[in-house]
C-alpha positions in Angstrom: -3.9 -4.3 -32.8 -5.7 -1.6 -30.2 -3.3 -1.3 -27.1 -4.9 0.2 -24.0 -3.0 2.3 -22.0 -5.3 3.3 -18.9 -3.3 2.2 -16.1 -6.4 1.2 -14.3 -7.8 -1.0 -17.0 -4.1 -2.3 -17.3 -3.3 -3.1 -13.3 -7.3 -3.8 -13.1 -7.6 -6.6 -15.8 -3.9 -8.3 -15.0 -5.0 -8.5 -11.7 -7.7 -11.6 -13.2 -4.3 -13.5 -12.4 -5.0 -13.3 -8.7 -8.3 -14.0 -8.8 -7.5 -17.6 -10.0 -6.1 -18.1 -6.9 -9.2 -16.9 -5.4 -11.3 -19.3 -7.7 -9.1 -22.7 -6.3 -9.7 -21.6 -3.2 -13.3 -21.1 -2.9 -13.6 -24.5 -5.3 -11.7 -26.8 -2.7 -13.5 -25.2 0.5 -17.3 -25.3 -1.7 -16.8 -28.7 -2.0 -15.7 -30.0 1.2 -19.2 -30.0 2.5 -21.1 -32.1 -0.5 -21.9 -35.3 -0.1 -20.9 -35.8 -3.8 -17.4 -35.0 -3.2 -17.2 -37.1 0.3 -19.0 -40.1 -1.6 -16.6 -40.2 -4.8 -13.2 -39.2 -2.9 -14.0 -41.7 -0.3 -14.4 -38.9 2.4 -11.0 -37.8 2.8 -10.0 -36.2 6.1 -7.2 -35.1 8.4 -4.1 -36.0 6.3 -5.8 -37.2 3.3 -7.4 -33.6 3.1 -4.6 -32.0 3.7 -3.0 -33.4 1.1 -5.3 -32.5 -1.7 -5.5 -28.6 -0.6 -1.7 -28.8 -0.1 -1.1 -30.0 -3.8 -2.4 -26.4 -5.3 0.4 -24.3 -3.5 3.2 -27.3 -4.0 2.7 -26.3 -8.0 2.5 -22.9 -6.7 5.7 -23.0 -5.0 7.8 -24.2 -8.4 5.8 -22.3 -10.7 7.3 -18.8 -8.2 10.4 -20.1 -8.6 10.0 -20.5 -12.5 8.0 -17.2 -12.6 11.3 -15.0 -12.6 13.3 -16.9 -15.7 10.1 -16.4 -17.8 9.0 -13.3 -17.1 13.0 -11.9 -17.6 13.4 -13.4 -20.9 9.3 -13.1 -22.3 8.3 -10.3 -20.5 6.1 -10.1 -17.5 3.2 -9.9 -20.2 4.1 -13.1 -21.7 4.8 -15.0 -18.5 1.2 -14.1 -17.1 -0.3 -15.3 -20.8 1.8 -18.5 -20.1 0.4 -18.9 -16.7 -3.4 -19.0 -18.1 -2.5 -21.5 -20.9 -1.3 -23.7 -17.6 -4.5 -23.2 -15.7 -7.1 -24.1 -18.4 -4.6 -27.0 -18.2 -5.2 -27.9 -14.7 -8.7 -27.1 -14.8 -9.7 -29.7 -17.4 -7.8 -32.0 -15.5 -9.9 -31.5 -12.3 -12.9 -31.5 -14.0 -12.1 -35.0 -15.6 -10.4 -36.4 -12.3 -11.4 -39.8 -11.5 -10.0 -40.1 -8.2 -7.7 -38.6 -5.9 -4.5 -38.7 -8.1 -5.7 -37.3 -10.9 -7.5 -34.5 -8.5 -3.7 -33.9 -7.1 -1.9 -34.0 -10.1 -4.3 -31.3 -11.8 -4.3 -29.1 -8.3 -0.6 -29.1 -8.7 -0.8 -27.8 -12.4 -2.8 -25.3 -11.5 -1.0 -24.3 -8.7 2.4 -23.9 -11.8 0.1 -21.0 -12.9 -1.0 -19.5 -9.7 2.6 -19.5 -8.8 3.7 -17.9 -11.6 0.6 -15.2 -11.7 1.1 -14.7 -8.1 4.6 -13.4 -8.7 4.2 -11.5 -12.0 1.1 -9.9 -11.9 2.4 -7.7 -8.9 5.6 -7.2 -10.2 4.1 -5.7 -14.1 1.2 -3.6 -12.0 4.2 -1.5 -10.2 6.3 -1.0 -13.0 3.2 -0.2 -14.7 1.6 2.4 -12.3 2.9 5.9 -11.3 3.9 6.1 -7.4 1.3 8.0 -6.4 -0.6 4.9 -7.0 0.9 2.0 -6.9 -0.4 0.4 -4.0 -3.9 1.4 -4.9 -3.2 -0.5 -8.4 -0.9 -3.6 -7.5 -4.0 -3.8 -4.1 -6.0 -4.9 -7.5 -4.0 -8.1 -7.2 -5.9 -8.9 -3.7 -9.5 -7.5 -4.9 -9.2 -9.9 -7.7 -8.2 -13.0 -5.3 -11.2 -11.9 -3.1 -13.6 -11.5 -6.0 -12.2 -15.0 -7.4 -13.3 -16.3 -4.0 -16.5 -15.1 -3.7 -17.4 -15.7 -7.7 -16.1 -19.5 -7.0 -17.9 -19.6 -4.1 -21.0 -19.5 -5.5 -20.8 -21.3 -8.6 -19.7 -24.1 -6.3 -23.0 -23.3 -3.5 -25.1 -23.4 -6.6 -23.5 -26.8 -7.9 -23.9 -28.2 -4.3 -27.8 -27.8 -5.0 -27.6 -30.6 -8.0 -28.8 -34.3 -7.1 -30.7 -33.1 -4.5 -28.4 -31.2 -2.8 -24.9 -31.0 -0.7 -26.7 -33.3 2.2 -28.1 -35.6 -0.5 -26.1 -39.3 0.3 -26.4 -40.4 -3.5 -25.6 -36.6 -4.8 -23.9 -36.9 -8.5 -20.2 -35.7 -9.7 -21.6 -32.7 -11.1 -21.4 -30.8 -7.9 -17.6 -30.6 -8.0 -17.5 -30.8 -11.9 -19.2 -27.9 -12.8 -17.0 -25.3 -10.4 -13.5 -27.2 -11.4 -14.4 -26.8 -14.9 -15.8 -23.0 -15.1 -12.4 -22.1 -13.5 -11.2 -22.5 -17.0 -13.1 -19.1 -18.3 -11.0 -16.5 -16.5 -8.0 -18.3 -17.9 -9.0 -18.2 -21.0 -10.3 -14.4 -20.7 -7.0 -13.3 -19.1 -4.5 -15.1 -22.3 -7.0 -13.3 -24.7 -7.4 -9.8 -23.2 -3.4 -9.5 -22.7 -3.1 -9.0 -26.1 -4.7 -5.7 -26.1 -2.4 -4.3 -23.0 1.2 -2.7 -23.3 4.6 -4.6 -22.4 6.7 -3.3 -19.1 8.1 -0.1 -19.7 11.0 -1.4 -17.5 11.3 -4.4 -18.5 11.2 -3.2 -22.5 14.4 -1.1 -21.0 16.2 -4.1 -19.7 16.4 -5.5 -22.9 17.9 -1.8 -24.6 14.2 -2.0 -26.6 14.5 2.3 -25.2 12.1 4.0 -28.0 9.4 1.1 -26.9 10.0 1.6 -23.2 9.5 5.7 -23.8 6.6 5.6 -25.9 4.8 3.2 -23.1 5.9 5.8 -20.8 4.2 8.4 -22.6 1.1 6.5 -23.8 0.4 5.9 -19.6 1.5 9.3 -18.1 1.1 11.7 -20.9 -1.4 10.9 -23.4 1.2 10.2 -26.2 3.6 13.2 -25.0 7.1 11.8 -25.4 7.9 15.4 -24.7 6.2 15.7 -21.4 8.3 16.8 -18.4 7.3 14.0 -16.3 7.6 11.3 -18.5 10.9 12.2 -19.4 12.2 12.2 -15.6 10.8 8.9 -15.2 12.4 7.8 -18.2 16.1 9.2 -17.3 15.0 7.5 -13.7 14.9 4.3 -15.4 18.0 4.8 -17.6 20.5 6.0 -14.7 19.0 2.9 -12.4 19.5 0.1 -14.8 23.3 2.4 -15.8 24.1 1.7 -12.7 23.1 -1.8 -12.1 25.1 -2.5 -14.7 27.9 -1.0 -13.6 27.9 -3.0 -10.7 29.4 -6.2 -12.9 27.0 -8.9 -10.8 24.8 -11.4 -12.3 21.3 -11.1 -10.6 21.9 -14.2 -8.4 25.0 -12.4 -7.1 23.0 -8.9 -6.5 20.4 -11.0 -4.1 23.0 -12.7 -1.7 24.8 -9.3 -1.2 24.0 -7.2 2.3 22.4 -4.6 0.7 20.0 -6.7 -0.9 19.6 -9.5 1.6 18.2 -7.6 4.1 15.7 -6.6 1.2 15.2 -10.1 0.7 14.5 -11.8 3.8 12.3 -8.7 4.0 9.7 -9.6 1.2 9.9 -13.5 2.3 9.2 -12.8 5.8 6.1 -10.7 4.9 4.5 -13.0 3.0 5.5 -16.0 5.2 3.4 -13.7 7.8 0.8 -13.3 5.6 0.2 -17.0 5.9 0.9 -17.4 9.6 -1.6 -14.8 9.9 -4.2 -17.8 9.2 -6.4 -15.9 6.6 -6.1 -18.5 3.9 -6.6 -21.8 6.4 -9.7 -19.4 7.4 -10.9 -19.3 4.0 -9.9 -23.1 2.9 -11.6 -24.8 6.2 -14.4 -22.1 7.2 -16.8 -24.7 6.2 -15.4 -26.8 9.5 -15.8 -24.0 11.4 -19.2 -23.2 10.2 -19.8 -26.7 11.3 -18.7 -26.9 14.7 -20.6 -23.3 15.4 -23.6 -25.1 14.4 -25.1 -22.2 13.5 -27.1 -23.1 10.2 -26.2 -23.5 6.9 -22.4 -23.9 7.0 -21.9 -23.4 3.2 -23.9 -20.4 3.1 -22.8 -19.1 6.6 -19.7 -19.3 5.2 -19.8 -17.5 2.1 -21.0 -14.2 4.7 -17.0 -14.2 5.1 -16.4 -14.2 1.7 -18.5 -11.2 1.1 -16.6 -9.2 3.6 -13.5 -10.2 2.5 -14.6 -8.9 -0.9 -16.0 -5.5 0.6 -13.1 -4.9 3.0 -9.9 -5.3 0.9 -11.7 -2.2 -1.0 -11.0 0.7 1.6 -7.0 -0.7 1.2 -7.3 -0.2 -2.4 -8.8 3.5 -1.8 -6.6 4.8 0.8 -3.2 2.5 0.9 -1.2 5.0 -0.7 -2.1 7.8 1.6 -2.3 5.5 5.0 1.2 3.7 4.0 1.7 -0.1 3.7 3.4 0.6 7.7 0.8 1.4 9.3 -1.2 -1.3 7.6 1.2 -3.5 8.7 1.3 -3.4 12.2 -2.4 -2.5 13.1 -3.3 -5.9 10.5 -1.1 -7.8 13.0 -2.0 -6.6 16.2 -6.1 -6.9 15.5 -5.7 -10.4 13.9 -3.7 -11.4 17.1 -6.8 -10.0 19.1 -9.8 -11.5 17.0 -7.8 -14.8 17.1 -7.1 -15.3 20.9 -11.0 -14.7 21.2 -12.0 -17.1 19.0 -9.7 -19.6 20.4 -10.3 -18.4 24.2 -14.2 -18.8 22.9 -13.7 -21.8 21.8 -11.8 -23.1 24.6 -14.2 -22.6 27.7 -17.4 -23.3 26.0 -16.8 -26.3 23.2 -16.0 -29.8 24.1 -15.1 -33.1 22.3 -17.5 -34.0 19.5 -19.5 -36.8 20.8 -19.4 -38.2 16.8 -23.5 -39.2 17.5 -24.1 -36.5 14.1 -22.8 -37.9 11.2 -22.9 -34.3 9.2 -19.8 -33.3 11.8 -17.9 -36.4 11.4 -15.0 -34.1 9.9 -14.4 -32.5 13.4 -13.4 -32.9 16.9 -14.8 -29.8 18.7 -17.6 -28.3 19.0 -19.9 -26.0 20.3 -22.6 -27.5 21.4 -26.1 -25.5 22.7 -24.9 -22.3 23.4 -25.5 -20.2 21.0 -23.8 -16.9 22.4 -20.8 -19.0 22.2 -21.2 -20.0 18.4 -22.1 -16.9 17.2 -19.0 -14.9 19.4 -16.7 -17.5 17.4 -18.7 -16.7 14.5 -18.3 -13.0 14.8 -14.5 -13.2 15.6 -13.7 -15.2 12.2 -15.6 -12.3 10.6 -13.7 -9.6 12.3 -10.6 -11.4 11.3 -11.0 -11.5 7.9 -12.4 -7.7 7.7 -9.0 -7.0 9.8 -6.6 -8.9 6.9 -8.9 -7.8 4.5 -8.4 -4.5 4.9 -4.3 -4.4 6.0 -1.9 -7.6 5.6 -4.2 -8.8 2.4 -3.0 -5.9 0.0 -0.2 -4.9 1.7 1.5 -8.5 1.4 1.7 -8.1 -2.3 2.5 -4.3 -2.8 5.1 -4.2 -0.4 7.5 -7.1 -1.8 6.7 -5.8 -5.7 8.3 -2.5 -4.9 11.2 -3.0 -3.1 13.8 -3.8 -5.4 15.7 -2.8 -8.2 15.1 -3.4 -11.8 17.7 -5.9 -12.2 16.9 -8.5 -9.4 12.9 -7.4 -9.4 11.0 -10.4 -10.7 14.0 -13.1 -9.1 13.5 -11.6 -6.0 10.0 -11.3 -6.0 9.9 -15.3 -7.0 11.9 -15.5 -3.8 9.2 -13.8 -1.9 6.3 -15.5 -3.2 7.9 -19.0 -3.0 7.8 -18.0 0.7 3.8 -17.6 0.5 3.6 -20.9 -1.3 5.8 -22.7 0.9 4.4 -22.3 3.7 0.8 -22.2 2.4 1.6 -25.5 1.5 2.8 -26.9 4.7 -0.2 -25.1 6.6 -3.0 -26.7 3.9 -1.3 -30.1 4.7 -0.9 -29.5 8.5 -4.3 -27.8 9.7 -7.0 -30.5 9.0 -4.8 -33.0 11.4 -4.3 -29.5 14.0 -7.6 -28.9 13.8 -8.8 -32.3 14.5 -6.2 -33.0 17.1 -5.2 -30.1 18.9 -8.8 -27.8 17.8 -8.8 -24.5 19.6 -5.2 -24.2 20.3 -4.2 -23.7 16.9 -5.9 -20.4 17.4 -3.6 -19.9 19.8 -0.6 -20.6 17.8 -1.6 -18.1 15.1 -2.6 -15.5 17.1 1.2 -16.0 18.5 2.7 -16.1 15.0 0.7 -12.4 14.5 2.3 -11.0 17.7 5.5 -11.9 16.3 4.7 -10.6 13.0 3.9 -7.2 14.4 7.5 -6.7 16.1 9.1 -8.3 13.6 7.7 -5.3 11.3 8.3 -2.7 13.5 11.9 -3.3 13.5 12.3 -3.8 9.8 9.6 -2.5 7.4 10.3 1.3 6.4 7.6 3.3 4.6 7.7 2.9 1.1 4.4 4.9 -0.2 5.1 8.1 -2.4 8.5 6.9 -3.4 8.9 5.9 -7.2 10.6 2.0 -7.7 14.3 3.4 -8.3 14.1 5.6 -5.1 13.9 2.1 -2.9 17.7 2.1 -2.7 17.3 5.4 -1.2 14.9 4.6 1.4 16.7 1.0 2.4 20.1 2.3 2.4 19.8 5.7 4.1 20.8 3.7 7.4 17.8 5.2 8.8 15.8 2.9 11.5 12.6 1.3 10.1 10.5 3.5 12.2 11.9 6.9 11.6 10.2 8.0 8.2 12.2 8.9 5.3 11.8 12.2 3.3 9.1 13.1 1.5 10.3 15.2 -1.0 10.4 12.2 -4.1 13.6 12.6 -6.4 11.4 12.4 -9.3 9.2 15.4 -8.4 12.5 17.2 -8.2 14.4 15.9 -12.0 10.8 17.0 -13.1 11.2 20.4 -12.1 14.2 20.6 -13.2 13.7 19.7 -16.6 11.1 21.9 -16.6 13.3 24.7 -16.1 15.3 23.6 -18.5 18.3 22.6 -16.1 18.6 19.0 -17.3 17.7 17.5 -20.8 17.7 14.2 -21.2 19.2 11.7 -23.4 15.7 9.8 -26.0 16.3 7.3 -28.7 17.2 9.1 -32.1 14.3 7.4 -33.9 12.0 8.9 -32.0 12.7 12.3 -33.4 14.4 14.3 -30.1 17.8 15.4 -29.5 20.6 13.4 -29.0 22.3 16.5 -25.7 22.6 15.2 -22.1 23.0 18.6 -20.1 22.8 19.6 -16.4 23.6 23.1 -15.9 24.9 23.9 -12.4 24.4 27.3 -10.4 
């Protein structure tokens, strides 16, 4: 069977993993504005809502904490290919739901795969992609989620126009049908199109499968050249990191509670628990109620404006995260969403008042902003700004940063840890903004923009720079005792065995079946 090696067309098409996420999105907030789906789900609202959007991330949540067992004993690979066998799963069983149970049960099967994709896709693009590229690559994972929104987005805006369209009071099932079962295609794509892509090199060297884990090495970096200076040093980078991990005599459970590592740990769960206090994905799930109480035309297709820019914003991340830093990305991501956020809310809070519930088409909110339309579109403006701001910073950076962090051993389990953050708390925040916004309404702007300002100190104090440093040279950079905000190096360890076995100084150890010598030698001045 062909294998392709391009590291871009590897990172690029794993990355389909993420954008299932995107597609459930897109497919719960499409459809929240039909009449079909109001009409057959008996118009569920406030906790009712909540619940349905919350099932997705409760299956996301336990499929994270699976992720890590599969992905360790089947390889990342497999583990993703699992993963899409689940979603087609769930997606039939949306598509055939005949009432709110059924809808849960298959949103929570879904949300097994998403879990599990969410975790492992990041973790196989970084041990995938050379350093000096990483966070371009893994900032795939994000592009794809965006692009799964938008795609989604429209499928399910074109559905809504079936039956007469979204405003139609006798509109049929097809217009949540037809998007729930069309997420099944990219599942299906992504189990198929695996088959033609390459197993971890690092994980191949976990399981001692070396002459594998070398000739992936050379297939990506050196066009088949198991000889080639670089490849090499990476390769003897790998073998003294996993040496030494092993060494250590500590089960991988053991290796996450220790200092060293919990630090590390806390770390990655705190960055993506921000990433959800940040509000970006209540944004995208419940736009539509914004739209709404803007009253500024179409909300579905006002809407989908935000999706567009989420879509064309994450790409300048992807371009220039690995020469701006995942830092900086951090802190300016926090500090403008905490900006754009107390605007919308400080917007919304002078100029909007109770809804008066005389429209029926805004019977799924209690504020609005009524005849001012300076105020509607500065609200309007603000949600747009925010998402450009995440789009371009916390979106990317919330999956690169906890990927690369760790070592070898405790990678995917602590990476599980990590995402099961995400999923827990974008669980409790699906089930716990419909009833915010219809009770408390423009202060839960507030209390997000809060959560951002705490986000940003948070990561000044404990995020250090991570970009230009290859995966075993995180030890280095966490353990130096250096403060977050005093930059590390930047001469990479790698560069340096590469020059020296250049030179000749060091030769390095290869599998014997692969044909090189058998001498480990470092000559000394």
């Amino acid at each position: 069977m062909k294998t392709f090696y391009n590291v871009y067309a590897i990172c690029g098409f794993a990355a389909i993993g993420g954008g299932l996420f995107g597609f459930d999105i897109s497919s719960m907030s499409g459809v929240l504005g039909t009449q079909a789906y109001k009409n057959y789900f008996d118009n569920p609202v406030s906790y009712r809502q909540g619940g349905i959007t919350a099932s997705m991330p409760a299956g996301s949540f336990f499929g994270a904490l699976a992720s890590s067992f599969i992905a360790d004993r089947f390889s990342r690979r497999a583990a993703i290919q699992i993963a899409s066998v689940i979603w087609i799963i769930g997606s039939i069983l949306q598509a055939a739901s005949n009432g709110i149970p059924l809808l849960c049960v298959g949103r929570v099967i879904s949300g097994v795969s998403i879990g599990i994709c969410s975790t492992i896709v990041p973790v196989y693009q970084s041990e995938i992609a050379p350093k000096n590229i990483r966070g371009r690559v893994v900032s795939f994972q994000q592009w794809a989620i965006t692009w799964g929104i938008l795609i989604q987005y429209f499928i399910q805006y074109g559905a809504s126009h079936v039956d007469g369209g979204a405003t139609n009071p006798t509109q049929g099932t097809a217009a949540f049908r037809i998007p729930w079962g069309i997420q099944a295609v990219p599942g299906a794509i992504l189990l198929i199109g695996l088959f033609f892509f390459p197993r971890s090199p690092r994980w191949l060297a976990s399981k001692d499968r070396w002459d594998e884990a070398l000739l992936v090495l050379a297939n990506l970096h050196a066009k088949g050249d198991i000889n080639d200076p670089k490849v090499l040093a990476e390769y003897k980078e790998i073998e003294e990191a996993l040496r030494f991990e092993r060494e250590e005599a500590t089960n991988s459970f053991q290796a996450l509670v220790q200092p060293r590592m919990l630090k590390r740990v806390i770390l990655g769960m705190s960055i993506q628990m921000w990433s959800q206090l940040s509000g970006m994905n209540i944004m995208m799930y419940y736009i539509v109620y914004i739209m709404e109480a803007s009253g500024l035309g179409n909300p579905l297709l006002t809407a989908s404006i935000q999706y567009i820019l989420n879509v064309a914003l994450t790409l300048p991340a992807i371009l220039y995260l690995d020469k701006w830093g995942r830092r900086p990305a951090l802190l300016l991501g926090s500090f403008g969403m905490m900006v754009w956020l107390f605007i919308s809310g400080s917007v919304q809070g002078v100029y909007g008042k109770p809804n008066p519930g005389t429209d029926p088409t805004l019977s799924d909110i209690s504020w609005v902003l009524a005849d001012n339309p300076a105020a509607s579109r500065a609200v309007v403006a603000a949600s747009y700004l925010f998402v450009c701001t995440f789009a371009t910073t916390w979106g990317p950076v919330s999956w690169t940063y906890p990927s690369e962090i760790f070592p070898s051993k405790v990678r995917a389990k602590a990476v599980s840890l990590a995402t099961a953050s995400n999923w827990a708390w974008n669980c409790a925040l699906a089930f716990g903004v419909p009833p915010l916004l219809w009770n408390i309404n423009w202060k839960m702007y507030m209390i997000f923009a809060a959560f951002n300002g705490a986000a940003f100190i948070h990561m000044f104090l404990t995020a250090p720079e991570t970009k230009g440093k290859t995966l075993e040279e995180m030890d280095e950079v966490f353990d130096s005792g250096r403060p977050a905000w005093r930059s590390a190096p930047k001469e990479s360890r790698l560069e340096r065995l590469q020059n020296e076995i250049e030179k000749g100084n060091v030769k390095v150890t290869v599998p014997s079946k692969i044909g090189t010598t058998e001498v480990v030698e470092e000559k000394t001045n």
